[in-house]
mmCIF file as gemmi writes it, N, C-alpha and C atoms, coordinates in Angstrom:
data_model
loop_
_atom_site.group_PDB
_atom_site.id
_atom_site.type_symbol
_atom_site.label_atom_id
_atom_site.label_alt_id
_atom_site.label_comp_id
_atom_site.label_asym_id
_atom_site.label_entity_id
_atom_site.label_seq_id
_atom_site.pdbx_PDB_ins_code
_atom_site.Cartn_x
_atom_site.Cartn_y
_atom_site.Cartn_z
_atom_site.occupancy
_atom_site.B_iso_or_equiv
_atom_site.pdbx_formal_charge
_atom_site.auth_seq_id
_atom_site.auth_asym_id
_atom_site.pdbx_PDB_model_num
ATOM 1 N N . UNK Axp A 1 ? 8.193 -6.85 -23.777 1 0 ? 1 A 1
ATOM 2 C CA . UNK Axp A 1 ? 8.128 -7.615 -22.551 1 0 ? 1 A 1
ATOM 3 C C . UNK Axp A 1 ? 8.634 -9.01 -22.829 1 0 ? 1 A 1
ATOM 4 N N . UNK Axp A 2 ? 9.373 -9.343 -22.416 1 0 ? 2 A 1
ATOM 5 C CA . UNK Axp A 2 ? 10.298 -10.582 -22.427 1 0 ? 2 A 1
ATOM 6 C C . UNK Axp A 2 ? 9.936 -11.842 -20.974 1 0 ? 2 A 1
ATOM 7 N N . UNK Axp A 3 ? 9.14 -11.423 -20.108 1 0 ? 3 A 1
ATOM 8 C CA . UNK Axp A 3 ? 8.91 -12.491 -19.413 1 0 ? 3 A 1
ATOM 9 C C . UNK Axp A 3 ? 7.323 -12.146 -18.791 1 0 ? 3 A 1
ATOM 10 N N . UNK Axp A 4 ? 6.693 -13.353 -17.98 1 0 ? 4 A 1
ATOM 11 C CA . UNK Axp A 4 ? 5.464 -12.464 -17.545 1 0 ? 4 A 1
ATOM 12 C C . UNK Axp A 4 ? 5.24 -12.225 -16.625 1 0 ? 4 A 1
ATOM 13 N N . UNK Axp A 5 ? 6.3 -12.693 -15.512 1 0 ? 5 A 1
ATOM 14 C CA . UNK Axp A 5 ? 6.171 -11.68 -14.109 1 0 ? 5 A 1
ATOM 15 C C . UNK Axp A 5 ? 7.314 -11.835 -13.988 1 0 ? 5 A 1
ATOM 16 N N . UNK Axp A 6 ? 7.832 -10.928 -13.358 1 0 ? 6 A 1
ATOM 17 C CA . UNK Axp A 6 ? 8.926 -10.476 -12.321 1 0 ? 6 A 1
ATOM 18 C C . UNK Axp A 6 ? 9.377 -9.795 -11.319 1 0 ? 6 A 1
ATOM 19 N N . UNK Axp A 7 ? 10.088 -9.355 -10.119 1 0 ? 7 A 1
ATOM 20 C CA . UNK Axp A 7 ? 9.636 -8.745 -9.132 1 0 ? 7 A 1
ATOM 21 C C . UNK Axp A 7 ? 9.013 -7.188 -9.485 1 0 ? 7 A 1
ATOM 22 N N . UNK Axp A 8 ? 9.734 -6.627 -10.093 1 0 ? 8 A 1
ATOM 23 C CA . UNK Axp A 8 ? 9.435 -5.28 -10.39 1 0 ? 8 A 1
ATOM 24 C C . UNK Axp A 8 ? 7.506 -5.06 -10.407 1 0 ? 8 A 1
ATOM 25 N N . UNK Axp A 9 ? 7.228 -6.391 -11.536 1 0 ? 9 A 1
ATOM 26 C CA . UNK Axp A 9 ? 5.821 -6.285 -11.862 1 0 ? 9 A 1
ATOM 27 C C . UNK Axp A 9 ? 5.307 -6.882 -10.584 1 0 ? 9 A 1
ATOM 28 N N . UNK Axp A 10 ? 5.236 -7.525 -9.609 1 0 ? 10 A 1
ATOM 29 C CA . UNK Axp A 10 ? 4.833 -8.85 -8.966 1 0 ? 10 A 1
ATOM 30 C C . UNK Axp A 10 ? 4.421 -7.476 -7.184 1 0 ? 10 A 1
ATOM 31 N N . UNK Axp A 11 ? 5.462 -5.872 -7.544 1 0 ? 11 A 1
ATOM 32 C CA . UNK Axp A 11 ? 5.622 -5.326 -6.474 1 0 ? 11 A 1
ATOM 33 C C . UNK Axp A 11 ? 4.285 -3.789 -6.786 1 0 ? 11 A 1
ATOM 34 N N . UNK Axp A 12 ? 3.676 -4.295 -7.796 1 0 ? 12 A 1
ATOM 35 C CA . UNK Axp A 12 ? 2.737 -3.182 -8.118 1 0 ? 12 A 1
ATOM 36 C C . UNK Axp A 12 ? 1.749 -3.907 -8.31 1 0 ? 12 A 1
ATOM 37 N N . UNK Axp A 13 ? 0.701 -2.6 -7.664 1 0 ? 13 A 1
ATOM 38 C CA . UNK Axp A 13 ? -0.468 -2.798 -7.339 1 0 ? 13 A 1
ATOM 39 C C . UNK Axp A 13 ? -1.358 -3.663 -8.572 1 0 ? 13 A 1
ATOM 40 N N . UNK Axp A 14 ? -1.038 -3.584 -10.028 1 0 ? 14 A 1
ATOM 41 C CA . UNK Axp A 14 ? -1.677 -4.097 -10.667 1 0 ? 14 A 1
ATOM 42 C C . UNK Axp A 14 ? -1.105 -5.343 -11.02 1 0 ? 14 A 1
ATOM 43 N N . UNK Axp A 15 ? 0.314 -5.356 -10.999 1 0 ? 15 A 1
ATOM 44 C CA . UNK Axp A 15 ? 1.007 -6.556 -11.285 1 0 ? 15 A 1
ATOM 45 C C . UNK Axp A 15 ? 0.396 -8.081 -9.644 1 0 ? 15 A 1
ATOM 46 N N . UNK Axp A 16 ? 0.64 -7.519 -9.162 1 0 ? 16 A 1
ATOM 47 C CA . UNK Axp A 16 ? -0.034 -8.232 -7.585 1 0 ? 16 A 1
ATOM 48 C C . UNK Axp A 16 ? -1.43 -8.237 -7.771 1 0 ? 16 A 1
ATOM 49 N N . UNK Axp A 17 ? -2.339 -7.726 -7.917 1 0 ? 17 A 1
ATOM 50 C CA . UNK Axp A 17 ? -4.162 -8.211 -8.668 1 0 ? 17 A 1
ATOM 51 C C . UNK Axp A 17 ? -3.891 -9.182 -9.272 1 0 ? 17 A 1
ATOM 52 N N . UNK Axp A 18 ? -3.219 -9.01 -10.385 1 0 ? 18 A 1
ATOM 53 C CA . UNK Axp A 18 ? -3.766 -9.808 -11.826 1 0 ? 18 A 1
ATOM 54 C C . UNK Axp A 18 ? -2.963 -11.432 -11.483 1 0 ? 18 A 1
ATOM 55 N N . UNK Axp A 19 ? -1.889 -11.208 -10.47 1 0 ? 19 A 1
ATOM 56 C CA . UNK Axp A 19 ? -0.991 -12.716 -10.175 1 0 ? 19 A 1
ATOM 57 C C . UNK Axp A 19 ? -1.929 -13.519 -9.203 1 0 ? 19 A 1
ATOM 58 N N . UNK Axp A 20 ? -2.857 -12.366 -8.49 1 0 ? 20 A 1
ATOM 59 C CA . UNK Axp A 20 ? -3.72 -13.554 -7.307 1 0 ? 20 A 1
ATOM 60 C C . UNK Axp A 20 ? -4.906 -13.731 -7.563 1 0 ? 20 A 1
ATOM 61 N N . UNK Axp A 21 ? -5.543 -12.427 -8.87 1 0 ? 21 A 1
ATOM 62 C CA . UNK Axp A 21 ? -6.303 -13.047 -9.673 1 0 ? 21 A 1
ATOM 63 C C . UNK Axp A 21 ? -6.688 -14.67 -9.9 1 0 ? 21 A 1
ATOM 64 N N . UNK Axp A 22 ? -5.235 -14.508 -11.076 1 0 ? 22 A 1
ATOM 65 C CA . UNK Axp A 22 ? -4.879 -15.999 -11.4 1 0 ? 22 A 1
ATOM 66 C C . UNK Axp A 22 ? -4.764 -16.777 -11.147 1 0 ? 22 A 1
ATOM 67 N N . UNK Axp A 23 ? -3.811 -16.925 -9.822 1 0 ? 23 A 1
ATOM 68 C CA . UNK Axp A 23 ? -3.625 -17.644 -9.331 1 0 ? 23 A 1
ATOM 69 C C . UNK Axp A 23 ? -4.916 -18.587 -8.379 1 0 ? 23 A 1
ATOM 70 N N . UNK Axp A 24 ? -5.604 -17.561 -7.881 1 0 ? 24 A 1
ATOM 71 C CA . UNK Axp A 24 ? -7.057 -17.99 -7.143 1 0 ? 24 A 1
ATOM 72 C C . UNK Axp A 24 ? -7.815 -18.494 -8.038 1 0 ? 24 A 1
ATOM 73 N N . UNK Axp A 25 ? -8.356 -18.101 -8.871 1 0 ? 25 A 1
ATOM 74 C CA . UNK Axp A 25 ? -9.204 -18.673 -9.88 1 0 ? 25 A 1
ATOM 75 C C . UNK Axp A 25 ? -8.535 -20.223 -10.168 1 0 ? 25 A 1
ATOM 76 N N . UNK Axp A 26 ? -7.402 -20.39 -10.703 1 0 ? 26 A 1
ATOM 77 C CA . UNK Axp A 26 ? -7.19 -21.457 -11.026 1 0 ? 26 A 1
ATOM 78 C C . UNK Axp A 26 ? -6.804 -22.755 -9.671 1 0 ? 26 A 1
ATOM 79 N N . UNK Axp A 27 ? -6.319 -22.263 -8.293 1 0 ? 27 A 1
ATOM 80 C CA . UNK Axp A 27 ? -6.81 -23.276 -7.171 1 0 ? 27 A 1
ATOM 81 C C . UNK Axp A 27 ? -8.019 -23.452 -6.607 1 0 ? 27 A 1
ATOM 82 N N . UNK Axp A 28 ? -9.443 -22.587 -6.917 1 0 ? 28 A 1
ATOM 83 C CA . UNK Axp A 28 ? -11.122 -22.963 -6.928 1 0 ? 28 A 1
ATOM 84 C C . UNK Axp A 28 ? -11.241 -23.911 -7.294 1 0 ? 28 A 1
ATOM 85 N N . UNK Axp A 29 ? -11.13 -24.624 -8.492 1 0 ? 29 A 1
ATOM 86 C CA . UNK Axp A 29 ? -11.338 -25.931 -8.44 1 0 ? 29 A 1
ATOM 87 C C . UNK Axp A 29 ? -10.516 -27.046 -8.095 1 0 ? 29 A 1
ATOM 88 N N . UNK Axp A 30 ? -9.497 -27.082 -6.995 1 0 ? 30 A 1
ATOM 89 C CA . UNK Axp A 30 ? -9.289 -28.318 -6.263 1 0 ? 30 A 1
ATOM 90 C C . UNK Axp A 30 ? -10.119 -28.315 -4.939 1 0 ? 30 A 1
ATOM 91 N N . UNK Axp A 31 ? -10.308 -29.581 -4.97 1 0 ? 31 A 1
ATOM 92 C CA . UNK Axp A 31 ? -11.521 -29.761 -3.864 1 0 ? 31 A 1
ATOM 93 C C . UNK Axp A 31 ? -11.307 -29.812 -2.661 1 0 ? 31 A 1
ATOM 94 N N . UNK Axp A 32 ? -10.249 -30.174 -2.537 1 0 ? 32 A 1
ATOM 95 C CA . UNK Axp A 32 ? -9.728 -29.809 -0.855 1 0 ? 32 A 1
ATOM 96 C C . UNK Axp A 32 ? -9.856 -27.988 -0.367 1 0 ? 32 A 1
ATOM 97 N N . UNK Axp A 33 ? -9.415 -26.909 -1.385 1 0 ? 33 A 1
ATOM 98 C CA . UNK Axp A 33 ? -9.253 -25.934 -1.393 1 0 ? 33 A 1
ATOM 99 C C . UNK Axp A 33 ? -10.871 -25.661 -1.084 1 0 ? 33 A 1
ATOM 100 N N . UNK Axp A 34 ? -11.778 -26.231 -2.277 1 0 ? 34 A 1
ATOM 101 C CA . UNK Axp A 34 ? -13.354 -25.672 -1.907 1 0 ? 34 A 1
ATOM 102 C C . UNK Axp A 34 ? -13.928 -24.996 -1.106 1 0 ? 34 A 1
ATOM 103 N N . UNK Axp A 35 ? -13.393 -25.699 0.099 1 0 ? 35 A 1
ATOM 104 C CA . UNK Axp A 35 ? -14.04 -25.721 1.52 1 0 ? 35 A 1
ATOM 105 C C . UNK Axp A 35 ? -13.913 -24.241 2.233 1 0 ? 35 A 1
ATOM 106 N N . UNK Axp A 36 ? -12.711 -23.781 1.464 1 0 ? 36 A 1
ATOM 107 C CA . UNK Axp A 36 ? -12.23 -22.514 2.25 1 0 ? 36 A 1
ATOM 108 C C . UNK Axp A 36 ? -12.701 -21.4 1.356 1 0 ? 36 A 1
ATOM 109 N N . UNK Axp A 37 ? -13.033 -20.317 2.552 1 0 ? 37 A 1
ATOM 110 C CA . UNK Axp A 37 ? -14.212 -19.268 1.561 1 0 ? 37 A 1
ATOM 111 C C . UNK Axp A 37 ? -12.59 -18.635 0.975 1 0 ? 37 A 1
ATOM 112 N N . UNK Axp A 38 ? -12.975 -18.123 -0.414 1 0 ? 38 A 1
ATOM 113 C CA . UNK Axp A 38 ? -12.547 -17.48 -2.087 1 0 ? 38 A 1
ATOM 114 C C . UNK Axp A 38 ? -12.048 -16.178 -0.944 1 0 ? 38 A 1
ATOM 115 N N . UNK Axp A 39 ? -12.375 -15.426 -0.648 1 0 ? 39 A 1
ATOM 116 C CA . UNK Axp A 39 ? -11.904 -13.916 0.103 1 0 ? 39 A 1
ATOM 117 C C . UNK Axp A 39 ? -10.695 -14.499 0.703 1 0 ? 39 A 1
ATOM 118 N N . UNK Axp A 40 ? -10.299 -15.321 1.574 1 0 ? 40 A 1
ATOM 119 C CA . UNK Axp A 40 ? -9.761 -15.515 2.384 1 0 ? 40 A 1
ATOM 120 C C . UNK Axp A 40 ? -8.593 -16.448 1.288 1 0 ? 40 A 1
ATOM 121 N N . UNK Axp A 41 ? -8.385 -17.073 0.671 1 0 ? 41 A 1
ATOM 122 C CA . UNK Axp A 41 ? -7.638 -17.782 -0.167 1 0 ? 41 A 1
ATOM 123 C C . UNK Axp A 41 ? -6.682 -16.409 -1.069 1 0 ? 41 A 1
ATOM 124 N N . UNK Axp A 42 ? -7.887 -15.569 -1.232 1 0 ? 42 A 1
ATOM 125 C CA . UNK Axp A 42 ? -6.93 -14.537 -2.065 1 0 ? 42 A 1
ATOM 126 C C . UNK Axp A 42 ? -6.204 -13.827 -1.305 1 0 ? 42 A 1
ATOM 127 N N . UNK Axp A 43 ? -7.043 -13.737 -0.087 1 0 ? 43 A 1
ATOM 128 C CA . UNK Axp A 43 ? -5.876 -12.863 0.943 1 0 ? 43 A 1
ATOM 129 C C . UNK Axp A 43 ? -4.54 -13.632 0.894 1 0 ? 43 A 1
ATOM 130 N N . UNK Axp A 44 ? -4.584 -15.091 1.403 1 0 ? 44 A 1
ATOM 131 C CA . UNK Axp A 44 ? -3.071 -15.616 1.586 1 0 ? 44 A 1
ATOM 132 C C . UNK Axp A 44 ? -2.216 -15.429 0.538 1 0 ? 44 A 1
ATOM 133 N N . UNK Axp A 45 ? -2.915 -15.923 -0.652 1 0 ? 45 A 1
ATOM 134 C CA . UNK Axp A 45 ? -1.955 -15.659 -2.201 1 0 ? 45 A 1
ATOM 135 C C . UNK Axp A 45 ? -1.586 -14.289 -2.505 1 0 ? 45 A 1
ATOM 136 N N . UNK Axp A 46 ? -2.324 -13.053 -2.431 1 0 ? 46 A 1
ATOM 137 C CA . UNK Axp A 46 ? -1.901 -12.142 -2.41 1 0 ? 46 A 1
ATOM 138 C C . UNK Axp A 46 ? -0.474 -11.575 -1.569 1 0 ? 46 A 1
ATOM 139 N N . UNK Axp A 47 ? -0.438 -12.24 0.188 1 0 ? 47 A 1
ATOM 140 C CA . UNK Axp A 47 ? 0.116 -11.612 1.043 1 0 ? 47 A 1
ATOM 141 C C . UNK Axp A 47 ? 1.595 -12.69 0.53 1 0 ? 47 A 1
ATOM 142 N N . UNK Axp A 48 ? 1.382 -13.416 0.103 1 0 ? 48 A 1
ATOM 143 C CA . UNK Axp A 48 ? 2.847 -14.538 -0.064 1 0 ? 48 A 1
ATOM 144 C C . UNK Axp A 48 ? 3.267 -13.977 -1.428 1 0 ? 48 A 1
ATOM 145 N N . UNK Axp A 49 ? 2.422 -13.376 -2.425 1 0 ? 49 A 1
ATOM 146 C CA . UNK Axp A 49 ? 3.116 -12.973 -3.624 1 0 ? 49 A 1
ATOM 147 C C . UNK Axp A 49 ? 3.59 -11.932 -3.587 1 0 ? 49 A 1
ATOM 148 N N . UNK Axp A 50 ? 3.018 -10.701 -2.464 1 0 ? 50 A 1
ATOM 149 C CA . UNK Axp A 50 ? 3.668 -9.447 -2.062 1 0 ? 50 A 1
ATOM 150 C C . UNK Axp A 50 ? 5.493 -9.939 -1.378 1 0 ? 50 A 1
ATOM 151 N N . UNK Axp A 51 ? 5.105 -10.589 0.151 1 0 ? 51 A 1
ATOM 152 C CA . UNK Axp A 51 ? 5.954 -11.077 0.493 1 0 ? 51 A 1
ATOM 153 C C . UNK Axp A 51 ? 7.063 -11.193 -0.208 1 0 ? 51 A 1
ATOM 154 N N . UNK Axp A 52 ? 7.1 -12.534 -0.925 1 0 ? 52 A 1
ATOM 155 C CA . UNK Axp A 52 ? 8.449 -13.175 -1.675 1 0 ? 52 A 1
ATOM 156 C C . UNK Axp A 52 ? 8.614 -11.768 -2.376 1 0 ? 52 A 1
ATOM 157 N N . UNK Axp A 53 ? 8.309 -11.095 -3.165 1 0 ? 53 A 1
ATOM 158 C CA . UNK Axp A 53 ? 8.214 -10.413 -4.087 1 0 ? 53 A 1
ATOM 159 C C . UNK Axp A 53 ? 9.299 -9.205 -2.988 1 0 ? 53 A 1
ATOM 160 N N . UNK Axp A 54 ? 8.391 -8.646 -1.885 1 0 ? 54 A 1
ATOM 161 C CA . UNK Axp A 54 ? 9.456 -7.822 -1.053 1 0 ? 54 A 1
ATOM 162 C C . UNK Axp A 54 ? 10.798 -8.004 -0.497 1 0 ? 54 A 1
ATOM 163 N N . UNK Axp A 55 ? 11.128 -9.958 -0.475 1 0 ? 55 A 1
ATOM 164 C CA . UNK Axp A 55 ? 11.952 -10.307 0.05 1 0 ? 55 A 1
ATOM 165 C C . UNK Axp A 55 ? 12.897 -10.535 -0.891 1 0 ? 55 A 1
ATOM 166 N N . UNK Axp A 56 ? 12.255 -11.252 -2.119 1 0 ? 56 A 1
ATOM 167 C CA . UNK Axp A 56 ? 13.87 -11.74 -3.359 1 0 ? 56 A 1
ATOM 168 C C . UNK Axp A 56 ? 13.714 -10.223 -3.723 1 0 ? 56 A 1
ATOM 169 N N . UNK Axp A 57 ? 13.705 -8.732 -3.288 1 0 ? 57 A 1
ATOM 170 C CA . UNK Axp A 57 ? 14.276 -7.807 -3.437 1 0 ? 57 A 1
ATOM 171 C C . UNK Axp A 57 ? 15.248 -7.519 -2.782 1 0 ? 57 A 1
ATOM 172 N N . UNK Axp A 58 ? 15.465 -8.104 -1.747 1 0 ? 58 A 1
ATOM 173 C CA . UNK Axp A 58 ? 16.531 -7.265 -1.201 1 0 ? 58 A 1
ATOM 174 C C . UNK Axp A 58 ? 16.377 -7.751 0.593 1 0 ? 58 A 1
ATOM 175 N N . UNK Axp A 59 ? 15.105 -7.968 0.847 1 0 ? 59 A 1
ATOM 176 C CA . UNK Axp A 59 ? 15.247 -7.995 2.292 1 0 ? 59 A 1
ATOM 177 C C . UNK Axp A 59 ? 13.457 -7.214 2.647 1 0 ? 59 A 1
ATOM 178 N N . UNK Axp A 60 ? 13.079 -7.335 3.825 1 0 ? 60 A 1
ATOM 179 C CA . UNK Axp A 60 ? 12.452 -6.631 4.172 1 0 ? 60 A 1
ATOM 180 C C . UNK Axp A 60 ? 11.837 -6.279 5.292 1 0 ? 60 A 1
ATOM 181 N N . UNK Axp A 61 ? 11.927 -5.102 5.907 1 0 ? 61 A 1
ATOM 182 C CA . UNK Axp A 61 ? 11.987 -4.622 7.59 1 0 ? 61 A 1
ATOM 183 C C . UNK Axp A 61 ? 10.67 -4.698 8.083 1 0 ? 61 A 1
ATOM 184 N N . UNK Axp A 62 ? 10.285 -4.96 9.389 1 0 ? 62 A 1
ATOM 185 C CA . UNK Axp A 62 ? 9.193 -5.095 9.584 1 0 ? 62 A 1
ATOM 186 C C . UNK Axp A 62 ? 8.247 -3.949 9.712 1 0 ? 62 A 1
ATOM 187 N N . UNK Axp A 63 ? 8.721 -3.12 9.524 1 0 ? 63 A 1
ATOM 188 C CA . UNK Axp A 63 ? 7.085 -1.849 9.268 1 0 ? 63 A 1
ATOM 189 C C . UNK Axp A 63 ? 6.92 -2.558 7.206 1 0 ? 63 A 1
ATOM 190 N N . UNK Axp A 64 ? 7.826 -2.581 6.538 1 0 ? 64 A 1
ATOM 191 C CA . UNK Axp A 64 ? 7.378 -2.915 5.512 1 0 ? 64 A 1
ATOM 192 C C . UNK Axp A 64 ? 6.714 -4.257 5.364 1 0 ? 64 A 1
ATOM 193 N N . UNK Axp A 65 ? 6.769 -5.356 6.264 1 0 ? 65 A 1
ATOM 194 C CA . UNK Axp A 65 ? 5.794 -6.558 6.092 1 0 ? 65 A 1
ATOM 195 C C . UNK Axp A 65 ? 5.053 -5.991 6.724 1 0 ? 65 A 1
ATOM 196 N N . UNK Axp A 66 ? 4.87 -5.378 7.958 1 0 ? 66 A 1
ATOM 197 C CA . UNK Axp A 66 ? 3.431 -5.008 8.642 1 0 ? 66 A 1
ATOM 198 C C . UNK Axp A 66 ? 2.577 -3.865 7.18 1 0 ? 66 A 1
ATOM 199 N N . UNK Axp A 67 ? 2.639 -3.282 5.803 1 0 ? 67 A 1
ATOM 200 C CA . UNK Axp A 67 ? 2.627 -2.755 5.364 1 0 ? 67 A 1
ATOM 201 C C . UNK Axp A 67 ? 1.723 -3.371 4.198 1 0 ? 67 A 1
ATOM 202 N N . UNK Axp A 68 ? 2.912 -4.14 4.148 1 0 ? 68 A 1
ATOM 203 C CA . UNK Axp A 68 ? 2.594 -5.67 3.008 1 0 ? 68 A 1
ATOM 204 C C . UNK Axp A 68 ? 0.826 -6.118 3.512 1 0 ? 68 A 1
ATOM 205 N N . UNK Axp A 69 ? 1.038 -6.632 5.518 1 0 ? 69 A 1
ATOM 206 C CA . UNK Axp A 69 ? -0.329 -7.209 5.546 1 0 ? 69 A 1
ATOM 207 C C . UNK Axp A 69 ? -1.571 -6.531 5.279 1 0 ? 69 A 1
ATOM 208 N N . UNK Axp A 70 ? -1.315 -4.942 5.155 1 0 ? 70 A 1
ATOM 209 C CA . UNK Axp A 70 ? -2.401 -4.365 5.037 1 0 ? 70 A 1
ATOM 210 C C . UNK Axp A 70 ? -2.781 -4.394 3.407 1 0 ? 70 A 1
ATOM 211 N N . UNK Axp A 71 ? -1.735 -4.058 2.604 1 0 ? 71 A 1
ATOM 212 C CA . UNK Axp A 71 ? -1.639 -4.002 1.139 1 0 ? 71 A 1
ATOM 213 C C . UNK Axp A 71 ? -2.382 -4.792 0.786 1 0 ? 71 A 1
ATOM 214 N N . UNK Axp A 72 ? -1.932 -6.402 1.275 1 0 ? 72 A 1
ATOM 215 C CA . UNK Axp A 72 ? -2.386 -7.667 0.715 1 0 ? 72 A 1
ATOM 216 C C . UNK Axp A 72 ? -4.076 -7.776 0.61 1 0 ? 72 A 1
ATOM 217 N N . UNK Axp A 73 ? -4.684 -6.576 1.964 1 0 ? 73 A 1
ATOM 218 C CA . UNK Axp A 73 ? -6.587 -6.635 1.806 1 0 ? 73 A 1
ATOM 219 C C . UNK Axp A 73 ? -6.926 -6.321 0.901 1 0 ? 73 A 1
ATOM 220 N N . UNK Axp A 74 ? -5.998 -5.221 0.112 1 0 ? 74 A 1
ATOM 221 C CA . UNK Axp A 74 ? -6.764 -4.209 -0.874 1 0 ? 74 A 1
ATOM 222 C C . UNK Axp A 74 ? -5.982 -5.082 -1.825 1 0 ? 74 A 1
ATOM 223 N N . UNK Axp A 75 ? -5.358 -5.638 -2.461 1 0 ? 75 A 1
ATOM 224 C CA . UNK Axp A 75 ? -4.95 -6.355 -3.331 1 0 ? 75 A 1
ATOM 225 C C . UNK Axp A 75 ? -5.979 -7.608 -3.63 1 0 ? 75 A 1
ATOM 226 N N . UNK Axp A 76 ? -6.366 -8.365 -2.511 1 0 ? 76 A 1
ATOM 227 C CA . UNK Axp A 76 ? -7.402 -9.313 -2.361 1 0 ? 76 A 1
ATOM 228 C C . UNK Axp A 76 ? -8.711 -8.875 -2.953 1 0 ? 76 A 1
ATOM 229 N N . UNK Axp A 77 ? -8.781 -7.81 -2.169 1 0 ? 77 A 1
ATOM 230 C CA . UNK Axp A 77 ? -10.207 -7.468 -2.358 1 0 ? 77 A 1
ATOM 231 C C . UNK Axp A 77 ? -10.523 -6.502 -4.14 1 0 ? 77 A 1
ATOM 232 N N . UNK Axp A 78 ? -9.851 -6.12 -4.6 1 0 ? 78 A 1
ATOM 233 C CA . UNK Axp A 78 ? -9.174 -5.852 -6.019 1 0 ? 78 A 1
ATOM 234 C C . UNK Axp A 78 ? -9.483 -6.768 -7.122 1 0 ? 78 A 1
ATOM 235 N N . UNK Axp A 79 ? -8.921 -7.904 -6.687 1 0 ? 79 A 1
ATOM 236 C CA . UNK Axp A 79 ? -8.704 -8.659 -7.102 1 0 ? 79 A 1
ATOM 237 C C . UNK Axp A 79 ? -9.984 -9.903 -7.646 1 0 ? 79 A 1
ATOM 238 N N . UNK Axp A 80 ? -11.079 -9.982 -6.297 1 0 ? 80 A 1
ATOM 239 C CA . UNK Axp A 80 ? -12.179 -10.762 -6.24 1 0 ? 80 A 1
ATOM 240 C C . UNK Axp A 80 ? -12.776 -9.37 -6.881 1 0 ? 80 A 1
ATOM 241 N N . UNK Axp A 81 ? -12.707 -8.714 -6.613 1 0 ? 81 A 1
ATOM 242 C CA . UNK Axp A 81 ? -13.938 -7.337 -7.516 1 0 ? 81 A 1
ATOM 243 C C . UNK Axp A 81 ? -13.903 -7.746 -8.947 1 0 ? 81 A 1
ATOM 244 N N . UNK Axp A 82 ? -12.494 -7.586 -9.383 1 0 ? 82 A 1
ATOM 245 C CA . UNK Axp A 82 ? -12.602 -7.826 -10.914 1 0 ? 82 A 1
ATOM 246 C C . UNK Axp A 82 ? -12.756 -9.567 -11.442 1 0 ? 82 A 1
ATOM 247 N N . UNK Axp A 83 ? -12.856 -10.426 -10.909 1 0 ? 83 A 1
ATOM 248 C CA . UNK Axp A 83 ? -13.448 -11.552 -11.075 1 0 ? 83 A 1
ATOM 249 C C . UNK Axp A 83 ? -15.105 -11.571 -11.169 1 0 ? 83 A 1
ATOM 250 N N . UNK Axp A 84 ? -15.304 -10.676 -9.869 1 0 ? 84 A 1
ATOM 251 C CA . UNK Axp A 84 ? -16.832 -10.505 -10.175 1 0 ? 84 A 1
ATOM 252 C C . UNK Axp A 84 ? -17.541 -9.707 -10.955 1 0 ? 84 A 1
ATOM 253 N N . UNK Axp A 85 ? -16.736 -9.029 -11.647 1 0 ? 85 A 1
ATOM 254 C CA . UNK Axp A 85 ? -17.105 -8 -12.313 1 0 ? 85 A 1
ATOM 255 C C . UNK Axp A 85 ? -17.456 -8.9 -14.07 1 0 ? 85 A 1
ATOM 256 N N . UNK Axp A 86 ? -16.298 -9.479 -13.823 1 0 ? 86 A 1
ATOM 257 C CA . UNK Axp A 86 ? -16.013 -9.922 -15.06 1 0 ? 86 A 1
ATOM 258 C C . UNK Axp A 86 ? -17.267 -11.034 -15.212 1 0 ? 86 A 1
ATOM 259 N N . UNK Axp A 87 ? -17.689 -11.861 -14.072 1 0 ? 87 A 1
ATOM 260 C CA . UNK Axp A 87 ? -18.228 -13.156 -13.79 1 0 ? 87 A 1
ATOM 261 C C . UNK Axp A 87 ? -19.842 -12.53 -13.992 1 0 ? 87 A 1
ATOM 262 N N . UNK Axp A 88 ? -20.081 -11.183 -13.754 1 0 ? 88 A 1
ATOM 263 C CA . UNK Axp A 88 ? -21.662 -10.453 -13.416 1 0 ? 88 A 1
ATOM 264 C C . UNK Axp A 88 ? -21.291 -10.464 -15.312 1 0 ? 88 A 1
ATOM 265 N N . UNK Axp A 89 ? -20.758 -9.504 -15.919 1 0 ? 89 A 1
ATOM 266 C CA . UNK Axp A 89 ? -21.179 -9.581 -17.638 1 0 ? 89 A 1
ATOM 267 C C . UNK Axp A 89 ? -20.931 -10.724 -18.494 1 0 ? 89 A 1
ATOM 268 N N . UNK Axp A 90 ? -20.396 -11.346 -17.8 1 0 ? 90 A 1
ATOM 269 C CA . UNK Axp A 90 ? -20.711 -12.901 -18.967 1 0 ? 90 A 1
ATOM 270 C C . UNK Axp A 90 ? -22.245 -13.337 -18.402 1 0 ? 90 A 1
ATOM 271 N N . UNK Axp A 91 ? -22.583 -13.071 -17.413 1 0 ? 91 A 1
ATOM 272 C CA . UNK Axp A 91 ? -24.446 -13.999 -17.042 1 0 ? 91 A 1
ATOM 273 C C . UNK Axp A 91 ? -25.184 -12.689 -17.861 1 0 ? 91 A 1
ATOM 274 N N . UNK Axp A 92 ? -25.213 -11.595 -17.793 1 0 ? 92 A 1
ATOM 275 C CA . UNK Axp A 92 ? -25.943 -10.81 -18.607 1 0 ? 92 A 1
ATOM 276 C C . UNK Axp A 92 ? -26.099 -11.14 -20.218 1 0 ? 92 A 1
């Protein structure tokens, strides 16, 4: 592996978790962001990393963004699971 994301990875289900993962976790602590509930932050990052990701492919038709918005719940919600998952065995 020669880079650490790229569209290919950025367009699968695990490659898209682990980018809004990251990405969320690390905008929680700016304080302007605070305010806005964690579910809803991952939704947007998720649906903009699907997005771009569908678009610097090639283009993309609208049943496939209407596709994307649904993707982006279960990507979100994926995504905060394994944060909490991870966040429940470090307090144990």
């Amino acid at each position: 592996m020669n880079s650490f994301f790229d569209n290919q990875m950025l367009l699968t289900y695990s490659g898209a978790t682990l980018a809004t993962t990251l990405i969320t976790q690390f905008l929680k602590g700016i304080k302007w962001l605070d305010r806005f509930p964690t579910r809803a932050l991952s939704y947007l990052i998720a649906l903009g990393i699907m997005l771009m990701a569908s678009v610097t492919r090639g283009g993309a038709s609208w049943q496939e963004i209407a596709l994307t918005t649904v993707n982006a719940v279960v990507v979100a919600l994926a995504a905060n699971g394994a944060f909490d998952a991870v966040a429940s065995e470090k307090n144990n």
